[in-house]
C-alpha positions as CSV (number, residue, x, y, z in Angstrom):
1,X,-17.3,-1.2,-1.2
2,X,-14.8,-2.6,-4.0
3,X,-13.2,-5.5,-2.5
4,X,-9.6,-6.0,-3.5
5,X,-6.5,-7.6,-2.6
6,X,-2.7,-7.4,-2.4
7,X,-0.3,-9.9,-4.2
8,X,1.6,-9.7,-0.9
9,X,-0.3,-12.7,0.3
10,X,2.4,-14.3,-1.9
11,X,4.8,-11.8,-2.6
12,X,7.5,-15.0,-1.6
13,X,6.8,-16.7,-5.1
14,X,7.3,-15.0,-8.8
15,X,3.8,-13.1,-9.8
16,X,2.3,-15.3,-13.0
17,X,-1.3,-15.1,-14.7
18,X,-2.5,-18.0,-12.6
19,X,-2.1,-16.4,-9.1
20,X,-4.2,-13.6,-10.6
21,X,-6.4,-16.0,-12.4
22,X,-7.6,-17.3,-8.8
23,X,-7.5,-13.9,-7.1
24,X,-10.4,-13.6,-9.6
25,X,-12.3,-16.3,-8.6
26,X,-12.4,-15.9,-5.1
27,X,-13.9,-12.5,-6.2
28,X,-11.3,-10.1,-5.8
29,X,-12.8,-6.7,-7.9
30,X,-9.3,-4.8,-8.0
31,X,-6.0,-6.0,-7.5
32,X,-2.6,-4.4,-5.9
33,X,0.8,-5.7,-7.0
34,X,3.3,-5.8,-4.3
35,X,6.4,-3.9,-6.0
36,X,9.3,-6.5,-5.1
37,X,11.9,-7.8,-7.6
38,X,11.5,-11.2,-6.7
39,X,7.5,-11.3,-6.8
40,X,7.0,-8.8,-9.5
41,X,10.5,-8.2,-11.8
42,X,9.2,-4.7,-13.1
43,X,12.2,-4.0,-14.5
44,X,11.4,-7.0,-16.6
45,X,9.4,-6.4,-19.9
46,X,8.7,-9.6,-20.6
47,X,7.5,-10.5,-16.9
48,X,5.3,-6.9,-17.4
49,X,4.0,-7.4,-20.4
50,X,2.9,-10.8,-19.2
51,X,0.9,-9.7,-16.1
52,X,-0.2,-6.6,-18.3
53,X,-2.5,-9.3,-20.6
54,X,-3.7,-10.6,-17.8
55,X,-5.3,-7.4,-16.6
56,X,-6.4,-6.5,-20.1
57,X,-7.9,-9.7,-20.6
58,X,-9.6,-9.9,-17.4
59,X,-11.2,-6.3,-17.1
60,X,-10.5,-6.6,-13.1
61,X,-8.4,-3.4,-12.8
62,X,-4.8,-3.2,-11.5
63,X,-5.5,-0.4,-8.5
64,X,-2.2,0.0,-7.4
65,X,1.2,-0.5,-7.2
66,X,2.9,-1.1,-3.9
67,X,6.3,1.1,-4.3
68,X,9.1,-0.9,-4.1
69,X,11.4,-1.9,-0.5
70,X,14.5,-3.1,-1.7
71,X,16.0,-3.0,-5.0
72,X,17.1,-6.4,-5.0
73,X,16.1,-9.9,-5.7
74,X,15.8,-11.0,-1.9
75,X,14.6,-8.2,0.7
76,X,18.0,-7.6,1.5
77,X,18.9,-10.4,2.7
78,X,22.2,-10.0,1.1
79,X,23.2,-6.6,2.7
80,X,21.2,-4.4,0.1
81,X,19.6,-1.5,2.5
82,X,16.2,-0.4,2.1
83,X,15.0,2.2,-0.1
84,X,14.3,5.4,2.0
85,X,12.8,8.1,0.4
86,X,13.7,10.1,3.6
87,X,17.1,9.5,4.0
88,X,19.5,12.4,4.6
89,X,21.8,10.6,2.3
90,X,21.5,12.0,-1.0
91,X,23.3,9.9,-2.9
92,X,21.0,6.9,-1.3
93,X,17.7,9.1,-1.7
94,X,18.2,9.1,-5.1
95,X,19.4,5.8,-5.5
96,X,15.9,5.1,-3.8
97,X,13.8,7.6,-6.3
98,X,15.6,6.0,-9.4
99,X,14.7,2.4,-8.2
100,X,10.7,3.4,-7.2
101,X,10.2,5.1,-10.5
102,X,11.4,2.1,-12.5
103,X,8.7,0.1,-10.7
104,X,6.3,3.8,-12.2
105,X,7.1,3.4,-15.5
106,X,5.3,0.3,-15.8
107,X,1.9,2.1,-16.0
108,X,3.8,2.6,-19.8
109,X,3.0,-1.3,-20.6
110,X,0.5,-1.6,-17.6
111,X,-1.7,1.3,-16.4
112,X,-2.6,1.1,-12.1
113,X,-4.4,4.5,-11.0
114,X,-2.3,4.6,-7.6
115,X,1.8,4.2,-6.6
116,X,1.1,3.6,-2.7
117,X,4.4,4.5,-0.9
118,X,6.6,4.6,2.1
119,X,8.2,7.4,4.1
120,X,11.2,6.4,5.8
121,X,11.7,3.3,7.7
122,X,9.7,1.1,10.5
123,X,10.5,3.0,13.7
124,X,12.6,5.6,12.1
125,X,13.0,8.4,14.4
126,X,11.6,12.4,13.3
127,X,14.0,15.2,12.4
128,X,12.9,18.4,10.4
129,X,15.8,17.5,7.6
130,X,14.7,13.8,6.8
131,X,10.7,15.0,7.0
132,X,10.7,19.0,5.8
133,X,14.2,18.3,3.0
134,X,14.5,14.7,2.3
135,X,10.8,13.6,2.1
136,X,9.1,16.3,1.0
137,X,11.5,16.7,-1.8
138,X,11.3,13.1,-2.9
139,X,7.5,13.0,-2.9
140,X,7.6,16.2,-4.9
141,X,10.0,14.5,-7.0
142,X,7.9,11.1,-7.0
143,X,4.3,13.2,-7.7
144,X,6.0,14.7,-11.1
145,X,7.3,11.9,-12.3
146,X,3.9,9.9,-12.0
147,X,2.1,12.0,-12.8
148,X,2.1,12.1,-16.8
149,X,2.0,8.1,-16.3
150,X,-1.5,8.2,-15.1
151,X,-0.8,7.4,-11.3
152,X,-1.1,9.3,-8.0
153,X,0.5,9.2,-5.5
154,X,-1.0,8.0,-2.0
155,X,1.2,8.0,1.3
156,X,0.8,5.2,3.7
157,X,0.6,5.7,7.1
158,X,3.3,3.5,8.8
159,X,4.6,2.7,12.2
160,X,7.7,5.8,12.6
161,X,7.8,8.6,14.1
162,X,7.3,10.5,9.8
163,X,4.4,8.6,8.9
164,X,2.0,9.2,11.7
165,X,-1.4,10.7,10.5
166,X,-0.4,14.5,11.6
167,X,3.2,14.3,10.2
168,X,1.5,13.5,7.0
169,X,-1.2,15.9,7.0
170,X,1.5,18.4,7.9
171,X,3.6,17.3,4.6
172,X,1.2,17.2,2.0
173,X,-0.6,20.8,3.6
174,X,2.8,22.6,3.8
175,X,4.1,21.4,0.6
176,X,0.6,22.1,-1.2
177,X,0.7,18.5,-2.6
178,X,-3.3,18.9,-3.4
179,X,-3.3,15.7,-5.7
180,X,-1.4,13.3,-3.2
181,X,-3.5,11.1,-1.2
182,X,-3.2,9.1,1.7
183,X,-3.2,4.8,1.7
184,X,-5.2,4.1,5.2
185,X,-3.5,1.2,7.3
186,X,-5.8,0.1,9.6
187,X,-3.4,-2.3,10.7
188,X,-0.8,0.3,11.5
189,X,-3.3,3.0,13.0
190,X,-4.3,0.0,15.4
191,X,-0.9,-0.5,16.5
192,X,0.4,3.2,16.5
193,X,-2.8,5.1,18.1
194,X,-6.2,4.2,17.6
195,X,-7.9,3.3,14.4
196,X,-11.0,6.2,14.8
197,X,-8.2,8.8,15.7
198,X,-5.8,7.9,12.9
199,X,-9.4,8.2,10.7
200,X,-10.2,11.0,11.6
201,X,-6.7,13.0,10.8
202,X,-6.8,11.3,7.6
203,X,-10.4,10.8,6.3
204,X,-10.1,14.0,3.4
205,X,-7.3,12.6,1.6
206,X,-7.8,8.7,1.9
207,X,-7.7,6.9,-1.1
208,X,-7.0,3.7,-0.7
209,X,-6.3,1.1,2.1
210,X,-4.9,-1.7,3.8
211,X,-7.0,-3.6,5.7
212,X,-5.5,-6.2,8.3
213,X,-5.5,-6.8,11.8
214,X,-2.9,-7.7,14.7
215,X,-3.0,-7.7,18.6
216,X,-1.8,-4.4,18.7
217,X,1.7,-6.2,19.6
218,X,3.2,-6.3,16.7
219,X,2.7,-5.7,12.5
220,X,1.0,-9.4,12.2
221,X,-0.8,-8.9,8.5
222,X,-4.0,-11.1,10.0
223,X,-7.1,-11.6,8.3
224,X,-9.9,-9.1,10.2
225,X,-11.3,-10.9,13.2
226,X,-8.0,-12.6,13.8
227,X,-6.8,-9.5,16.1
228,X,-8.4,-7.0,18.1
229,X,-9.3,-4.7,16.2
230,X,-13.1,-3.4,16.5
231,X,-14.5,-3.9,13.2
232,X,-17.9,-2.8,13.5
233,X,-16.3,0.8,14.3
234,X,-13.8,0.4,11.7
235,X,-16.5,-0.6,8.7
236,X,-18.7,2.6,10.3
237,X,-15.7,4.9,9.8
238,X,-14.2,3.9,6.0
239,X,-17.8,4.1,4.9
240,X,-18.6,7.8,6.3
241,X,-15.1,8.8,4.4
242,X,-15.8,11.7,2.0
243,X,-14.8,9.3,-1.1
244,X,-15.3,5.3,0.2
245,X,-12.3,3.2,-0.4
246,X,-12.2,0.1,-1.0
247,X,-11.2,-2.4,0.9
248,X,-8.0,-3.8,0.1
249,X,-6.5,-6.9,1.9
250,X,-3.0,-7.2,2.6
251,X,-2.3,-10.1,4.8
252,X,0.8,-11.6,5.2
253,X,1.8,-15.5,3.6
254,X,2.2,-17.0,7.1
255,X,-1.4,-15.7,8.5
256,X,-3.2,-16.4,5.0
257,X,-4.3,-20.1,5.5
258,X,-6.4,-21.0,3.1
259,X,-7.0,-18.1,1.4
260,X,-9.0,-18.6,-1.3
261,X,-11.9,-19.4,1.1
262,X,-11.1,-17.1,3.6
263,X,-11.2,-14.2,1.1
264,X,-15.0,-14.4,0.2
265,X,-15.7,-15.6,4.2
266,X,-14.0,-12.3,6.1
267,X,-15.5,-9.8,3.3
268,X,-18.9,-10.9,3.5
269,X,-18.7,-10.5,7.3
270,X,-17.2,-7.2,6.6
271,X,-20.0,-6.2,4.7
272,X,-22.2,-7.0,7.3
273,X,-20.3,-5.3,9.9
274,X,-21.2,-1.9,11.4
275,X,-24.8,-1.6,9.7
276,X,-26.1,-0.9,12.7
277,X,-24.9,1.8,14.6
């Protein structure tokens, strides 16, 4: 399986060639940039053009593009709200569209074969207008847009009441969204449900993932192992998916440690894990 990893392990510090540079060495095969202003300024060309010969350079491939949170400089720390795709604000949906296809047009300068995204907010409750109206227009809106840029888009399961595994299934079936995929959170599906039955609703579309672990308490970003998570089951399950994904390792800055050692050290035992049945 590829073995990638998310810039989110230091999405708190401005994205430069030498964080990639030793994402390389510790053997990283694919990379995902983590879509926030601060980290990654895509609505800078300079700052894109740099990371762009990087990746050209190199010959690792950018995989994806995590869509963007906040449209400011520090996660909102100074009263900017989220982005919500699924708001039933249409003035802020689109304010939310416009900002996440800045971060798209990127793939212009510097080409990534997946945009994975959001729908609505942690914890945000269901109703038929924000999933049926609001989101499914906005990933309609989202797919066409990307599209001609080269990227896909792949919907990430997260922990509301939208993004569960069915809810999603149910959006991309009713909206005949045959090209959108599904990014697989393990992390989330832990905490949610159960990692085997959030698989198995998902499996046909999954694309991509996430891969991270937690205590089922709370969304902790730890390195596999460093939670409960079972991943003997877990490596049996991505590997019977129709298309294999790869792994890709999104752990936060605070459970990372070392992480240039601890990179090679938990995907080697991932490799190992579930070969026997």
């Amino acid at each position: 399986m590829l073995k990638a990893i998310s810039t989110y392990v230091q999405v708190k510090e401005r994205l430069h060639p030498g964080m990639l540079d030793t994402y390389a060495h510790m053997g990283a095969q694919a990379i995902e940039i983590f879509a926030a202003r601060g980290h990654f300024d895509y609505t800078n060309r300079q700052h894109v053009r740099e990371i762009a010969q990087w990746f050209k350079a190199s010959g690792i491939p950018l995989h994806s593009l995590h869509a963007p949170m906040f449209s400011d400089y520090d996660w909102g720390r100074d009263g900017t709200p989220p982005l919500n795709i699924a708001s039933v604000d249409k003035k802020a949906r689109i304010l939310a569209m416009d900002e996440i296809k800045r971060a798209i047009e990127v793939a212009e300068q510097l080409p990534f074969r997946f945009l994975i995204q959001h729908i609505g907010l942690g914890g945000e409750s269901f109703s038929e207008h924000k999933f049926f109206d609001a989101a499914m227009s906005s990933i309609e809106h989202l797919h066409a847009f990307a599209k001609p840029l080269g990227v896909r888009v792949l919907i990430e399961n997260i922990p509301n009441e939208l993004s569960t595994p069915e809810r999603l299934v149910e959006l991309v079936t009713a909206a005949h969204f045959d090209d959108v995929g599904f990014c697989f959170d393990i992390g989330h599906a832990h905490i949610e449900q159960t990692v085997e039955s959030a698989f198995e609703v998902m499996k046909d579309r999954i694309r991509s993932t996430h891969i991270h672990d937690n205590n089922k308490d709370r969304d902790a970003h730890l390195w596999p192992g460093d939670g409960t998570i079972d991943w003997d089951q877990a490596m049996r399950l991505l590997r019977s998916a129709p298309l294999v994904p790869p792994l890709l390792f999104e752990v936060e800055t605070e459970a990372a440690g070392n992480f240039t050692e601890k990179f090679p050290e938990v995907t080697r035992k991932l490799e190992g894990a579930g070969a026997r049945a």
